[in-house]
N, C-alpha and C positions, 0 to 999 in steps of 0.2 A: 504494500500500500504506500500511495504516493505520500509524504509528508503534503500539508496546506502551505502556499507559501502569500504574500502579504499581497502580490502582484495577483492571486487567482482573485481573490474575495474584494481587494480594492482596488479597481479598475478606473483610471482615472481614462474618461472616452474624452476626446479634443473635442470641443464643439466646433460646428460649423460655422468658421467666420462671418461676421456680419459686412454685408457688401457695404460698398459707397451708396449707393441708390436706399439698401433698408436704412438706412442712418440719415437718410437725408430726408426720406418718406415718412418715419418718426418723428425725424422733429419739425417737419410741418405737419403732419397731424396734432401734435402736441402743441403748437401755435396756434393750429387752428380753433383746437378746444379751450386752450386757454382764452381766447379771440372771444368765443359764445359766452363761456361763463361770464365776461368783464360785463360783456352786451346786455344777457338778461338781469346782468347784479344793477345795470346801467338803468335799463328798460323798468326795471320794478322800482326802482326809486323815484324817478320820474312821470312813474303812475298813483306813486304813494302821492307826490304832491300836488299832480291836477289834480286828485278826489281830492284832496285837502281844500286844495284852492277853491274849486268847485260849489263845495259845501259853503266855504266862507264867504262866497258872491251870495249864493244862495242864502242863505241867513239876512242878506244886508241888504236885500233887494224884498225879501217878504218883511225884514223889520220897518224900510224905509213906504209900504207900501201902507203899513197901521199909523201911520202918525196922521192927526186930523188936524184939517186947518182953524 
């Protein structure tokens, strides 16, 4: 019987280099996503403040509509 030796059981496999093109294709995918999140963090704040605004016209346009002469 053969002794085990360190090379059968830990086998270190070379991975398959990464080309120029998958490196390149990463990180503009990764820009691009970065890109969307900025956008929708962008998009929802600037929704937060038309309702804001919205309401506040509204409120000043039905207060200013009760005042009698």
């Amino acid at each position: 019987m053969a002794t085990p030796s360190k090379a059968k059981f830990f086998k270190h496999e070379k991975r398959a280099a990464e080309s120029q093109m998958d490196r390149i294709s990463r990180a503009a995918r990764d820009i691009v996503a970065d890109d969307a999140e900025q956008r929708e963090t962008k998009t929802a704040r600037l929704r937060k403040a038309r309702l804001e605004r919205e309401a506040f016209v509204a409120s000043d346009v039905s207060s200013a509509g009760k005042k009698k002469r």
